[in-house]
C-alpha positions as CSV (number, residue, x, y, z in Angstrom):
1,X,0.0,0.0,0.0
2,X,1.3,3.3,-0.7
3,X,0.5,6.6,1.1
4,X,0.7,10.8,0.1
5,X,2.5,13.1,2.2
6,X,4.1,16.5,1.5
7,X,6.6,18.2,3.2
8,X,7.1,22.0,3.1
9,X,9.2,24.7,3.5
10,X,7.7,27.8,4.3
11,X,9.1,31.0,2.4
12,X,12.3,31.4,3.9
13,X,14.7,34.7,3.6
14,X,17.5,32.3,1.4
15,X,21.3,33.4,0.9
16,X,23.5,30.9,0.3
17,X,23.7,27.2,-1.7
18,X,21.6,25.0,0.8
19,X,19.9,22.1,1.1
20,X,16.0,23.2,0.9
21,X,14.6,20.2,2.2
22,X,15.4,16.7,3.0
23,X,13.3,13.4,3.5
24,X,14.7,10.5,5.5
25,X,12.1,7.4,5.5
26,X,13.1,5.6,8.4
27,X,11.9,2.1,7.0
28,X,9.7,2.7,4.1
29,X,10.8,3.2,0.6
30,X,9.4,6.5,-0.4
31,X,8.5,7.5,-4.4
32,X,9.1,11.3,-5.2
33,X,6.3,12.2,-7.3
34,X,6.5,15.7,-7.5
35,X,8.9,18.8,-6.6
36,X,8.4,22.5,-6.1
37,X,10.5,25.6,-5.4
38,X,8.8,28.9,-5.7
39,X,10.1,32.8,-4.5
40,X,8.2,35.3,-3.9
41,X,10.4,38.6,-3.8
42,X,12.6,38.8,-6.7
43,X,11.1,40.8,-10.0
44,X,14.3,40.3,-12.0
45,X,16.3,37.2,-14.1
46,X,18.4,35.1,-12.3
47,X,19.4,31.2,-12.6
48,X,19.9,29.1,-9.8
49,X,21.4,25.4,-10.2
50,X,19.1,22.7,-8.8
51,X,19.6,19.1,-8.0
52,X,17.5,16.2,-6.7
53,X,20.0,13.7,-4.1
54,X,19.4,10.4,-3.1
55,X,22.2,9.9,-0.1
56,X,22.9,5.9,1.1
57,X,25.2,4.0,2.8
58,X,27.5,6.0,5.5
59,X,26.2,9.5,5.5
60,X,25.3,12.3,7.5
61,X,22.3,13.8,7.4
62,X,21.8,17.7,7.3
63,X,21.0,19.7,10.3
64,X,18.0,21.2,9.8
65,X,14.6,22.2,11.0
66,X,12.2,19.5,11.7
67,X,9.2,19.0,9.6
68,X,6.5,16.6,10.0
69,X,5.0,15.3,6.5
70,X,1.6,16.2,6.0
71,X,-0.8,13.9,5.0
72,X,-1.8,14.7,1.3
73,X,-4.3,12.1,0.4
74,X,-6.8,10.4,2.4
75,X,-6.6,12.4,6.1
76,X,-7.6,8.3,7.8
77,X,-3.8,7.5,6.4
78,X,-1.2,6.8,9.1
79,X,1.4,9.1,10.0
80,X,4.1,9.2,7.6
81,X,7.6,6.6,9.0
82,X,9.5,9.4,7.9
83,X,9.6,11.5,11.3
84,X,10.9,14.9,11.6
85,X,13.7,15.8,13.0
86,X,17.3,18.1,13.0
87,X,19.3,14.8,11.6
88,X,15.7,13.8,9.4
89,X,13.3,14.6,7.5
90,X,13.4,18.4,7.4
91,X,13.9,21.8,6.0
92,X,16.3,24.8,5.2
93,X,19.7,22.9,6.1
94,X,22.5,24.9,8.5
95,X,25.0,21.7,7.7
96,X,24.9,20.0,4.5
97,X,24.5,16.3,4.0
98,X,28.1,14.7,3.6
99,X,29.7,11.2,3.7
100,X,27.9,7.8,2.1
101,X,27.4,8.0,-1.6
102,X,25.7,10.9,-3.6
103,X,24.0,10.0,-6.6
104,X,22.2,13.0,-8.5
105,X,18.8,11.8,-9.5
106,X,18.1,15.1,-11.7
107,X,19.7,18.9,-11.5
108,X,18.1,21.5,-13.9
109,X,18.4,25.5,-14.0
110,X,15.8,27.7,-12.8
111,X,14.8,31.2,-13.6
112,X,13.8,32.9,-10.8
113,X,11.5,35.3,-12.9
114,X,9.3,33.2,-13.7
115,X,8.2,32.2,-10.0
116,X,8.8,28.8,-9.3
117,X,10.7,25.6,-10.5
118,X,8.4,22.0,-10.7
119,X,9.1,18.8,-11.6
120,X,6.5,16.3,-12.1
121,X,8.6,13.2,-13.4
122,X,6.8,10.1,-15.4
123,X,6.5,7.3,-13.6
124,X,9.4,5.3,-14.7
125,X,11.7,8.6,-13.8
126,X,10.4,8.9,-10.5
127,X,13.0,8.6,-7.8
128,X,12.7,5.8,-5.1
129,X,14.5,6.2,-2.2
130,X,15.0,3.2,0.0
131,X,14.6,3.0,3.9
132,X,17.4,4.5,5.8
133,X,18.5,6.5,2.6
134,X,18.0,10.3,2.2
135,X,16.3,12.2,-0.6
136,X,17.7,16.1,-0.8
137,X,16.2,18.7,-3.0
138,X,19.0,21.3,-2.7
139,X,19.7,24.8,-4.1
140,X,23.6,24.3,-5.7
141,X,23.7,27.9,-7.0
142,X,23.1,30.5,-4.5
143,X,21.3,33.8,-5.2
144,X,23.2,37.0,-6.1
145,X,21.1,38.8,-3.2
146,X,18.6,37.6,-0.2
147,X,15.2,36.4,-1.8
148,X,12.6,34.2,0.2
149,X,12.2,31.0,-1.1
150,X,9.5,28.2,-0.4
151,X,9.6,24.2,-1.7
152,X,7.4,21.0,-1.5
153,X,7.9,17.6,-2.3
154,X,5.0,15.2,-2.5
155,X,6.1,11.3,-1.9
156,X,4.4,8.0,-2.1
157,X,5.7,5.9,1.6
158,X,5.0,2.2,0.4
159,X,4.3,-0.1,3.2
């Protein structure tokens, strides 16, 4: 069975490369089925480098905030395995992930004008991310000035 949940990172005053958000099922394999950064301050161009991570084997995660997943389907689902916490699932990293090995599922450009960055993948290039691994949707380029920036990611957690 697989559940919906969606993490989010409220707009956020943003200044440096960061990681925007991570996801750390705890025992579940989770399916990223769709990913959002938006801003809502800057008026003029500017392109920022962005990648999708999948972290495994001997790796640190980010500190960051704690968020809880939200359910994002059926309200009766159960809580989502992948807890919050500084060293889990979370937003708006202080520390970068290190250590283990990085693969980079996807990195694209994004031009700020145009308000936000989405990726809806098909099926077969949705990104699975097993148990005990950790999915990072991070901001490689960062912006030539402070802007406040906001991202989602919606996962299936199959159980």
């Amino acid at each position: 069975m697989a559940y919906l949940y969606v993490v989010r990172m409220a707009p956020t005053a943003v200044t440096a490369a960061k990681t925007l958000l991570q996801i750390k099922p705890i025992t579940a394999t989770i399916e990223i089925v769709q990913a959002k950064i938006h801003q809502v301050t800057k008026t003029g161009s500017e392109m920022l480098d962005i990648q999708q991570s999948r972290f495994s084997g001997a790796y640190t995660a980010g500190t960051v905030t704690s968020a809880t997943p939200a359910k994002a389907g059926n309200l009766q689902d159960p809580a989502s395995l992948a807890v919050g916490g500084t060293a889990a699932t979370g937003v708006n990293a202080t520390v970068e992930p290190t250590g283990g090995t990085e693969d980079i599922a996807d990195e694209d450009v994004w031009n700020v004008a145009s308000g936000s960055w989405v990726d809806v993948p098909v099926p077969e290039r949705r990104l699975f991310v097993a148990g005990g691994d950790l999915y990072a949707l991070e901001l490689v380029t960062a912006p030539a000035a402070s802007m406040s920036i906001g991202a989602l990611v919606w996962f299936l957690e199959h159980r």
